[in-house]
C-alpha positions as CSV (number, residue, x, y, z in Angstrom):
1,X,2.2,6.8,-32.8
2,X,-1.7,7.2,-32.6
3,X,-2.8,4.3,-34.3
4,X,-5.5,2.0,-32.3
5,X,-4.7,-1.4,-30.9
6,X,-1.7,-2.8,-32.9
7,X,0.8,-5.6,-32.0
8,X,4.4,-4.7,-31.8
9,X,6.8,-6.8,-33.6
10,X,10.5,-6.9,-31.8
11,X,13.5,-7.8,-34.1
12,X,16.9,-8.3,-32.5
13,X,19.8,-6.9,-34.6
14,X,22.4,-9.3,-34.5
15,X,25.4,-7.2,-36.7
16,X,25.3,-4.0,-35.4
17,X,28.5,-1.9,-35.8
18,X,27.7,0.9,-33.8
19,X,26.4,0.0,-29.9
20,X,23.3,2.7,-28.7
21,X,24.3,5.3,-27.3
22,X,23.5,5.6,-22.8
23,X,20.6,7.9,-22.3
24,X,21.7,10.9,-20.3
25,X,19.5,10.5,-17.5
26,X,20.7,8.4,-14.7
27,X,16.8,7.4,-14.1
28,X,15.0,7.2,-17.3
29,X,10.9,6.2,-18.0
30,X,12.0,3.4,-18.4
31,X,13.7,2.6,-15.0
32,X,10.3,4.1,-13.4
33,X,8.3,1.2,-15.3
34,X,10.7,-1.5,-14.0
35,X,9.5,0.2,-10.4
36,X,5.8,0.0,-10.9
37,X,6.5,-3.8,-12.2
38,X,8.5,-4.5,-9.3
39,X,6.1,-2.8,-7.3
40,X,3.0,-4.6,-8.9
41,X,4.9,-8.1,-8.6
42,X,5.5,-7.4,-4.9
43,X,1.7,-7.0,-4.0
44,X,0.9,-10.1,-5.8
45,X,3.2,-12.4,-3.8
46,X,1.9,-10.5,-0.6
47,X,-1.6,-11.3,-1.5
48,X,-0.9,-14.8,-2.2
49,X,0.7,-15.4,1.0
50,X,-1.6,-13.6,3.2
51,X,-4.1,-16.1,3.6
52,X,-1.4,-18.8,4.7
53,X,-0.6,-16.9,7.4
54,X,-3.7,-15.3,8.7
55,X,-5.6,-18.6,8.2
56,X,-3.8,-20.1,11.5
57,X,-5.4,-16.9,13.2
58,X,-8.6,-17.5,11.5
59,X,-8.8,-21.2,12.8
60,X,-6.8,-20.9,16.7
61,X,-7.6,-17.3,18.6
62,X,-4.4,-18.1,20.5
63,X,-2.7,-16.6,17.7
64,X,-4.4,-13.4,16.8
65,X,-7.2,-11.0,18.0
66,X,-9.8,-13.3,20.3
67,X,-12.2,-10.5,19.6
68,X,-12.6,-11.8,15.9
69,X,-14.6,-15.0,14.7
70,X,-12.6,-18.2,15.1
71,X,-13.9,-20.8,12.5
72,X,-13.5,-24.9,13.3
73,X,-12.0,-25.8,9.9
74,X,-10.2,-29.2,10.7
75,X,-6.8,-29.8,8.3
76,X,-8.3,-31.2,4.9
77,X,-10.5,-28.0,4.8
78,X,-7.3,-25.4,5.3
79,X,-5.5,-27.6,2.5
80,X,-8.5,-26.8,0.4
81,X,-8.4,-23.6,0.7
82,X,-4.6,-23.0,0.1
83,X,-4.6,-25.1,-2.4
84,X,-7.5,-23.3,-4.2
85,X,-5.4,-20.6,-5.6
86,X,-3.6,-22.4,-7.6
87,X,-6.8,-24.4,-9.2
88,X,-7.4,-20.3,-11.2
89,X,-3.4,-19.5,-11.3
90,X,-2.8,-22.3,-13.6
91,X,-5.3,-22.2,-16.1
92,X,-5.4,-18.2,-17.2
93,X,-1.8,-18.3,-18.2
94,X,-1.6,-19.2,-21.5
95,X,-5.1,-17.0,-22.2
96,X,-3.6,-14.0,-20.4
97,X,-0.6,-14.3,-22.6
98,X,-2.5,-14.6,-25.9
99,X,-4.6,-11.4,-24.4
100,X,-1.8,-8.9,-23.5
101,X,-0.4,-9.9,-26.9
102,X,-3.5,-8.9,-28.7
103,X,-4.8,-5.8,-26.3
104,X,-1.8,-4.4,-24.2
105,X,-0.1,-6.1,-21.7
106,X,-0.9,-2.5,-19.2
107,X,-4.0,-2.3,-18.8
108,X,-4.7,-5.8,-18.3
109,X,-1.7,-6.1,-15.4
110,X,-3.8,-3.4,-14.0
111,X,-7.2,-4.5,-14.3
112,X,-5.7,-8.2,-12.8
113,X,-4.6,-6.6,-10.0
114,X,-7.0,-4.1,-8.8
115,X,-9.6,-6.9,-9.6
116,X,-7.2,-9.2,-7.0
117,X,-7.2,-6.9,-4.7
118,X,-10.7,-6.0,-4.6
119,X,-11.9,-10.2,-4.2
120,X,-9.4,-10.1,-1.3
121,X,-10.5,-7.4,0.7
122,X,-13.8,-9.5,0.3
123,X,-12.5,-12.1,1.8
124,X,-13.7,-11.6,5.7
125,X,-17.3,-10.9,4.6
126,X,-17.2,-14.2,2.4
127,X,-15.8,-16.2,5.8
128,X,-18.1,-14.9,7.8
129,X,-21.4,-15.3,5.5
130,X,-20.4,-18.1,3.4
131,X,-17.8,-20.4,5.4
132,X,-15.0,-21.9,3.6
133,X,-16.4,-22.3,0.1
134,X,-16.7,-19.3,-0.2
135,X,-13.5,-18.0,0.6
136,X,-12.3,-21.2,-2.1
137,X,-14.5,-19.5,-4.7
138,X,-13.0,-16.0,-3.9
139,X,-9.0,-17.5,-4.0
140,X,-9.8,-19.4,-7.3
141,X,-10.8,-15.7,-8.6
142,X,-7.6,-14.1,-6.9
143,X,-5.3,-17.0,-8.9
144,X,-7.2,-16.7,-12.1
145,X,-6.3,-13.1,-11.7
146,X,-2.9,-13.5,-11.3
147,X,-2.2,-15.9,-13.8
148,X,-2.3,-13.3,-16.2
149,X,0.4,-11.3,-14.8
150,X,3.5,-13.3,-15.4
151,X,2.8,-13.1,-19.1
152,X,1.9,-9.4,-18.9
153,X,5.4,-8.8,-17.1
154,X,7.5,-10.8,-19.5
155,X,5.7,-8.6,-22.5
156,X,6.6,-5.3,-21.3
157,X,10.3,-6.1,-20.7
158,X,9.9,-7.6,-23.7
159,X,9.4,-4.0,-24.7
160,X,11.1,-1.7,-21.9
161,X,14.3,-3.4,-21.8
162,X,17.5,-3.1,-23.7
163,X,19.1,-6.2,-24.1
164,X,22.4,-5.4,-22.1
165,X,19.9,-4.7,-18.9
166,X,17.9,-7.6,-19.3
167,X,19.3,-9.7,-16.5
168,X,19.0,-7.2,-14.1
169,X,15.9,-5.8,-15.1
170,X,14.1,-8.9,-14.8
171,X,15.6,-9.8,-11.8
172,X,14.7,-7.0,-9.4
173,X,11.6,-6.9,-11.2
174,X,10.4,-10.3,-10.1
175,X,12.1,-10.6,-6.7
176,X,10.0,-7.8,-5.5
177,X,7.9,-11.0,-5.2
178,X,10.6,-12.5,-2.7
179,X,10.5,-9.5,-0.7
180,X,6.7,-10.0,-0.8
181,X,7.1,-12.7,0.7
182,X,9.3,-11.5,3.1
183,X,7.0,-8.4,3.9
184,X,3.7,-10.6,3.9
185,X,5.6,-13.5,6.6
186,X,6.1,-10.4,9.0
187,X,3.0,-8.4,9.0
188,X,0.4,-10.8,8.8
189,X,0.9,-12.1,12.2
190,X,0.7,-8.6,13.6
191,X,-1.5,-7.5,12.1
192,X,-4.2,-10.6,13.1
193,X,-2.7,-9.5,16.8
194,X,-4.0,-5.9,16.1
195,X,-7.1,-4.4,16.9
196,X,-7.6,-5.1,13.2
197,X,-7.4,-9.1,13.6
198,X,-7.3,-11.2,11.1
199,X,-9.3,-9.3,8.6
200,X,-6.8,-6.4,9.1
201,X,-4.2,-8.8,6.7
202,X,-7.1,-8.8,3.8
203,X,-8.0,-5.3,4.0
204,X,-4.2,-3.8,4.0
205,X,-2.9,-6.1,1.4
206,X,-6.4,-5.9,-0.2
207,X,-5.9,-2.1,-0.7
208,X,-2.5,-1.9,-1.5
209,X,-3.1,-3.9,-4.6
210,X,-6.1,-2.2,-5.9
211,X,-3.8,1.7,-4.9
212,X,-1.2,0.2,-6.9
213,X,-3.5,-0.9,-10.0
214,X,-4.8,2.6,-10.1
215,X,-1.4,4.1,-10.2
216,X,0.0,1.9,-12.9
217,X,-3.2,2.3,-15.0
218,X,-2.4,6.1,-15.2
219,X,1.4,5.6,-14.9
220,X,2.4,2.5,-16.6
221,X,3.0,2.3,-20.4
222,X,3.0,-0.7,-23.1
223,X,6.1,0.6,-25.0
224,X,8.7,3.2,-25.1
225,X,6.5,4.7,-28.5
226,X,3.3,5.1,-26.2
227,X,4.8,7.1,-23.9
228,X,4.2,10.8,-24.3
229,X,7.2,12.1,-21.7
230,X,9.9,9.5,-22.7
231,X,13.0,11.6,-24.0
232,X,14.1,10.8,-27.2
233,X,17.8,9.8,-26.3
234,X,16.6,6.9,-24.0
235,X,13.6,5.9,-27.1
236,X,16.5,5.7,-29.2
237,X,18.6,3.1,-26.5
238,X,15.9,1.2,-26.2
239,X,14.6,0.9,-29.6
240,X,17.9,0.5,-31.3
241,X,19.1,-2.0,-28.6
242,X,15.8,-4.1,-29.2
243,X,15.5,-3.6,-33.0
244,X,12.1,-2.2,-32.7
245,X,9.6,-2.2,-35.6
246,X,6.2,-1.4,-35.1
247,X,3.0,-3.1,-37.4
248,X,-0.4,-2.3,-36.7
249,X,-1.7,-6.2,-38.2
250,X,-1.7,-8.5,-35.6
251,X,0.6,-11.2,-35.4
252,X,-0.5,-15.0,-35.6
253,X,1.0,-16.7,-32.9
254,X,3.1,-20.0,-34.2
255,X,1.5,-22.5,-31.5
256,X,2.9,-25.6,-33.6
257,X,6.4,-23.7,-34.0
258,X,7.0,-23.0,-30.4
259,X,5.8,-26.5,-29.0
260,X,7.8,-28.3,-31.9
261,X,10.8,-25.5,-30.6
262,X,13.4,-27.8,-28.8
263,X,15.2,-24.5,-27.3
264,X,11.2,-24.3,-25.8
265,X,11.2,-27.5,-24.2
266,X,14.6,-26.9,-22.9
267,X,13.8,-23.7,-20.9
268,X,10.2,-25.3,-20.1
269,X,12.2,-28.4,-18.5
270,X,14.5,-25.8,-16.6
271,X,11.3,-23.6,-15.4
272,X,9.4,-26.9,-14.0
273,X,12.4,-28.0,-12.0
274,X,12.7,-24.7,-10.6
275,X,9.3,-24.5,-9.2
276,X,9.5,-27.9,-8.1
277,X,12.4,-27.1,-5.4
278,X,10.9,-23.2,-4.9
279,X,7.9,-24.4,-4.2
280,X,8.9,-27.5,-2.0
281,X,10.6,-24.9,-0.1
282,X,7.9,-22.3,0.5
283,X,5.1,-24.4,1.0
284,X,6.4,-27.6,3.2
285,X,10.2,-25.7,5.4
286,X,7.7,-24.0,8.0
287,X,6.4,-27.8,8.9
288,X,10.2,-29.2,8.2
289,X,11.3,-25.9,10.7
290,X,8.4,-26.9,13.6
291,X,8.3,-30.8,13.4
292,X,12.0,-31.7,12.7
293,X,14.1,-29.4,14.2
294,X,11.4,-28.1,16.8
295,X,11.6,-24.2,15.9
296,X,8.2,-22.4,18.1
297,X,6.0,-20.8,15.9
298,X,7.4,-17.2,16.4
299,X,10.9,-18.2,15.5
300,X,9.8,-20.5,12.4
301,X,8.3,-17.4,10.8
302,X,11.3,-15.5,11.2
303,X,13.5,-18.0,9.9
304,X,10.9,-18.7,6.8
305,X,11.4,-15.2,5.8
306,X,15.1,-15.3,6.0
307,X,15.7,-17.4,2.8
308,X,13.6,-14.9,0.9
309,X,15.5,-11.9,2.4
310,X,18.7,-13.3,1.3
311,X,16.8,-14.3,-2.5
312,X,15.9,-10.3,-3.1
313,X,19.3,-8.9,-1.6
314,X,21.6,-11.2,-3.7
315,X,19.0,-10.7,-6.5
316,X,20.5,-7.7,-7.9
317,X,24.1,-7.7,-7.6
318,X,24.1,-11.4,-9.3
319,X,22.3,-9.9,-12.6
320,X,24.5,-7.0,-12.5
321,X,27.5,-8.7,-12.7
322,X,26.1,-11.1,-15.3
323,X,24.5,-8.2,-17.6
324,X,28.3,-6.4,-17.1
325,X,30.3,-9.7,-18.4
326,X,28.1,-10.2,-21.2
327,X,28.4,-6.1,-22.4
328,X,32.2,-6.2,-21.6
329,X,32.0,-9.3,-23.9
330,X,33.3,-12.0,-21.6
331,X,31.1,-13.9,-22.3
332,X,28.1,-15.1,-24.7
333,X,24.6,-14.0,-23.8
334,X,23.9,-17.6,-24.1
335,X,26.8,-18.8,-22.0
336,X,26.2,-16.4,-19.4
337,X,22.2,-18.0,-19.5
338,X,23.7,-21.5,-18.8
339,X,26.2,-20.5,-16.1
340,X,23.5,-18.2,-14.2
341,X,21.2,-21.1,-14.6
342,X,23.8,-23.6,-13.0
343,X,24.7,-21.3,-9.8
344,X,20.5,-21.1,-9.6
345,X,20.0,-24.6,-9.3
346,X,23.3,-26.3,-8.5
347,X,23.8,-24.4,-5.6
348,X,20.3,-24.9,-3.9
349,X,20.7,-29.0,-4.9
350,X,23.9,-28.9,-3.0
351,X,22.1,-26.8,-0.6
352,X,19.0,-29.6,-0.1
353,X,21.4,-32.5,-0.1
354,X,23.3,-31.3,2.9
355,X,19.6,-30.1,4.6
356,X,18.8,-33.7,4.6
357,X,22.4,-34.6,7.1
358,X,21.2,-31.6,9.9
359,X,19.1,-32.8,12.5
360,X,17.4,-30.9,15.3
361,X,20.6,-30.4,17.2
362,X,22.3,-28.3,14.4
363,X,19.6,-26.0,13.8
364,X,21.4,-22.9,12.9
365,X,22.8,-24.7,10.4
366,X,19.6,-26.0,8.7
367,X,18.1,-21.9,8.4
368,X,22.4,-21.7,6.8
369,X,21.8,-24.2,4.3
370,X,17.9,-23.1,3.4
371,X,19.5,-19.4,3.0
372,X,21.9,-20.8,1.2
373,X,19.5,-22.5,-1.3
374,X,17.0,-20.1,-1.7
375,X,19.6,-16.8,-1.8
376,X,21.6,-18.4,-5.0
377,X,17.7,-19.9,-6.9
378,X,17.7,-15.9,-7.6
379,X,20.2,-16.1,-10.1
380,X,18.1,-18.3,-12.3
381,X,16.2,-15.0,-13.3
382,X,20.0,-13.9,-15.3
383,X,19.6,-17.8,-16.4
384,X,16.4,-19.4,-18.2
385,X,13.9,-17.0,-16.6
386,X,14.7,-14.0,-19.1
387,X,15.3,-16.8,-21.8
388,X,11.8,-16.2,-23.1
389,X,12.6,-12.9,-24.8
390,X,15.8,-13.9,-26.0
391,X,14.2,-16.6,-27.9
392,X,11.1,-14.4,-29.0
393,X,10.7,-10.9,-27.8
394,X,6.9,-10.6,-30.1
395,X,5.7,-14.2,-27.9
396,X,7.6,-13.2,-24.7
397,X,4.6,-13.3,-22.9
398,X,3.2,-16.4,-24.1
399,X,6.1,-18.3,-24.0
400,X,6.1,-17.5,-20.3
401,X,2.5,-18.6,-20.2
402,X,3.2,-21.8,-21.4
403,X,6.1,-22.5,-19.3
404,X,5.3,-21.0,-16.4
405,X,1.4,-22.8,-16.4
406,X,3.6,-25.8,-16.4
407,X,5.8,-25.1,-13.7
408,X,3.2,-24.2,-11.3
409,X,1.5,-27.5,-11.9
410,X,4.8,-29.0,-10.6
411,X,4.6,-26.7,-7.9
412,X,1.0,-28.1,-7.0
413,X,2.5,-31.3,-7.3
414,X,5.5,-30.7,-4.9
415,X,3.9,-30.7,-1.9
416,X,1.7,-32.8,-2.5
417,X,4.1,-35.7,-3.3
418,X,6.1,-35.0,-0.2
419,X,3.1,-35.7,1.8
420,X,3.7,-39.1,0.4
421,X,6.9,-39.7,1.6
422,X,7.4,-37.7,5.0
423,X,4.4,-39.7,6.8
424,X,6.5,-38.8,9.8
425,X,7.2,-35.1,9.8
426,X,9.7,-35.5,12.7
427,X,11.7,-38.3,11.2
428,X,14.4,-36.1,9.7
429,X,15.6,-39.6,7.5
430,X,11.8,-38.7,5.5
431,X,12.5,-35.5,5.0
432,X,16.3,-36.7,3.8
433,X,14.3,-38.6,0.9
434,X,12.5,-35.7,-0.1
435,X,15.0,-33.3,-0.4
436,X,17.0,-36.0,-2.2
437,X,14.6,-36.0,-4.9
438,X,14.1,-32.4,-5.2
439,X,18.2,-32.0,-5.6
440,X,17.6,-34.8,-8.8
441,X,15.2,-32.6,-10.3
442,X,17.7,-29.3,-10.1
443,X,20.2,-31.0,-11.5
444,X,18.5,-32.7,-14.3
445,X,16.4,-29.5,-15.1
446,X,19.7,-27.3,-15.7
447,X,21.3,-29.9,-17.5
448,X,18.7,-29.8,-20.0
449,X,18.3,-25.7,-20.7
450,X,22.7,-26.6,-20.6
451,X,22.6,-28.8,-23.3
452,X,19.6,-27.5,-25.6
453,X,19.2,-23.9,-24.5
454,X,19.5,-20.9,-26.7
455,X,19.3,-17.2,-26.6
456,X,19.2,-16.4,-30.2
457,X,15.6,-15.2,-31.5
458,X,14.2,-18.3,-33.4
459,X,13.0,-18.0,-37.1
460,X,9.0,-18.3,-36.0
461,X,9.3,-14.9,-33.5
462,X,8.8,-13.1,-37.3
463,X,5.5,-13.9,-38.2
464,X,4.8,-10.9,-40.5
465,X,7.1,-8.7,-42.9
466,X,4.8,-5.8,-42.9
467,X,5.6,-2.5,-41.1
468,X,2.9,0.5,-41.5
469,X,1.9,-0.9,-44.5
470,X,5.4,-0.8,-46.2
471,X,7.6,-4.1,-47.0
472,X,10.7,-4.2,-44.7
473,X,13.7,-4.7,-46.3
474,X,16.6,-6.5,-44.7
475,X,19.8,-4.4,-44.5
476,X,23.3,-6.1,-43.2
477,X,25.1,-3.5,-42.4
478,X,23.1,-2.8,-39.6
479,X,22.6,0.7,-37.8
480,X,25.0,3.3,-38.7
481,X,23.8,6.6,-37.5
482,X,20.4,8.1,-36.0
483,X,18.8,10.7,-37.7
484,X,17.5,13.9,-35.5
485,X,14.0,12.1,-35.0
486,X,16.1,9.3,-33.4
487,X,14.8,6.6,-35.8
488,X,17.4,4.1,-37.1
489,X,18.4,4.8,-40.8
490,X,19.3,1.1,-41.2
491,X,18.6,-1.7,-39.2
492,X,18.7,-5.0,-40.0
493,X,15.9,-7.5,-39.3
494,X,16.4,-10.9,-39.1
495,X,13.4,-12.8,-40.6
């Protein structure tokens, strides 16, 4: 296609007789742009996370470089300044879905993230000349810019990704961001020890995102049909699994349909209660680790990278075996949502109730039950995390930025509430309360996407019956045979 900027319109076929046929390419296109995504997704989270750990270098010499500026920034001013990415990450999701809907999802991942990395590599120069509010103004800029990129991801898969590789697809692409953090917890510290210091944490991480925005400008793709290499056997898997038409109009985005949606509000529900416990967990178990159970700072960022580990090593094999029941026909897509869902935050509830019980003598059983709870969260990513695309593959992305913008405002909330109730970080009985509540809000979460989730595309994702300027016509018999251009003769499309 050479048309200019269009929208492309996804319609799922529901009766097809005749499965795609496999690609014969063990690695296709369209595994290398699940790689970059990953990839991409993966500098993101080590960006966001290197500032938490290089600030305690930044603000006690003990712990880095002494060669390197220390600044006297009491408590309230390092909670400012963590806290000041999420002030820009919250707001530009539902604008950066609406964009990569209307311009391209690609180039604006891109431009996000080499724009990211660039403010962070700024980041020492702003300390140095402009003291802490400038380094808030600079993270404000690094969250605005990626807010954008959770509704850019959701839209390519929307496009990329059969439906029968869905699961895992979107799992290993977004727990690259788990093994950012993994990756991020472990460096950081070195590298502020290094004859780089602290500002060695900015500048690698810096770098590596803007590298990696430069490679996916020239490598990454919006769709199978803008790809110029893509063979046609895997166009054809992809485009016949999906049910692919193409309209250069742009599509009018149903705001009063999808926030009058109740399959919406179920998988918004399920989203919030998710990044409630996540976020719970990544922001407040280093303080849990070194004031309850009395872990030394060394050990406690070992063991607050070992959930995470566990979360991108279980990530894959859990959406393989739920994207190979749902093919062999075991089970529903929608079923297999629900039950994914349920291990993804059942488990982790379970997980935080017991947490609560260990105390500082049983320690190796606390960093147990916190793998434990992390590890099986991945699997919500086979449960309501791809549920965005079933419902509507043309508003993927800003279905996630609705849902997600939400969820992270829980997530700004977490922490904050639990300063509330632990007063006493070492009273293991405060925590108990804490991770009480946070088990509550799992469990009532999943059992709203269980009883009011769907995975069918909903009426509004068809908001145009135009393709190329021809009328589509609806055909129920569904594909029966591909012609040598590898364009399906008949399709149906469900309007």
């Amino acid at each position: 296609m050479t048309h200019g900027p269009r929208t492309r319109r996804i319609s799922r076929v529901e009766n097809m007789k005749v499965p795609p046929r496999r690609p014969s390419a063990w690695f296709g296109c369209r595994h290398m742009q699940i790689l970059l995504l990953t990839l991409g997704f993966f500098t993101c989270y080590a960006v966001r996370v290197a500032l938490s750990i290089s600030l305690v270098a930044m603000t006690n010499s003990k712990h880095a470089n002494p060669d390197f500026t220390e600044f006297k920034w009491d408590d309230a001013t390092q909670n400012t300044i963590l806290s000041s990415f999420f002030w820009g990450y919250v707001i530009t999701h539902i604008p950066g879905g609406a964009l990569a809907q209307k311009f391209g999802a690609q180039k604006l991942f891109a431009l996000a993230v080499g724009l990211c990395g660039v403010v962070t590599m700024l980041i020492p120069t702003a300390a140095m000349y402009g003291g802490w509010q400038a380094v808030v103004v600079l993270r404000i800029l690094t969250g605005c810019c990626q807010g954008v990129v959770p509704p850019c991801i959701h839209t390519l898969l929307s496009k990329w990704i059969p439906l029968e590789e869905r699961g895992r697809a979107g799992s290993c692409t977004y727990s690259g961001g788990w093994l950012g953090n993994v990756i991020a917890l472990l460096t950081c510290g070195e590298l502020s020890k290094s004859v780089l210091g602290w500002p060695g944490s900015f500048y690698t991480w810096g770098g590596i995102a803007f590298l990696w925005a430069v490679i996916f400008l020239i490598f990454g793709k919006d769709s199978p049909g803008d790809h110029p290499k893509i063979p046609q056997d895997e166009k054809e898997y992809i485009e016949v699994s999906l049910g692919v038409t193409e309209t250069v109009e742009t599509l009018k985005t149903p705001w009063v349909s999808i926030m009058t949606s109740i399959p919406v509000w179920a998988l918004l529900i399920a989203q919030c209660s998710q990044a409630w416990g996540f976020w719970m967990l990544l922001t407040k178990t280093p303080a849990y680790m070194d004031k309850a159970l009395h872990y030394d700072i060394d050990e406690n960022g070992r063991v607050s990278a070992l959930p995470y580990l566990a979360a991108w090593l279980l990530g894959f094999p859990i959406s393989y075996a739920s994207d190979r029941l749902v093919k062999a026909g075991y089970v529903s897509l929608v079923t297999m949502r629900k039950i994914a869902n349920t291990i993804g935050e059942f488990i982790p509830a379970a997980a935080l109730i017991g947490l609560g019980y260990v105390d500082s003598e049983h320690r190796e059983i606390a960093v147990g039950v916190l793998v434990t709870s992390v590890g099986f969260n991945v699997a919500v990513f086979s449960g309501h995390q791809m549920n965005h695309m079933d419902l509507s593959p043309n508003f993927a992305g800003i279905l996630m930025g609705i849902t997600n913008a939400a969820a992270n405002i829980c997530g700004i909330a977490a922490p904050l509430i639990c300063g509330l109730i632990v007063t006493n970080t070492s009273d293991v009985h405060q925590w108990r309360k804490i991770y009480f509540i946070s088990a509550g809000i799992y469990v009532i979460g999943n059992l709203a996407f269980v009883l009011f989730g769907k995975a069918t595309v909903q009426p509004w994702n068809d908001t145009t019956t135009h393709i190329e300027d021809h009328e589509i016509s609806t055909i129920p018999e569904g594909p029966k045979s591909l012609d040598e251009k590898g364009i399906a003769e008949k399709s149906e499309i469900i309007q």
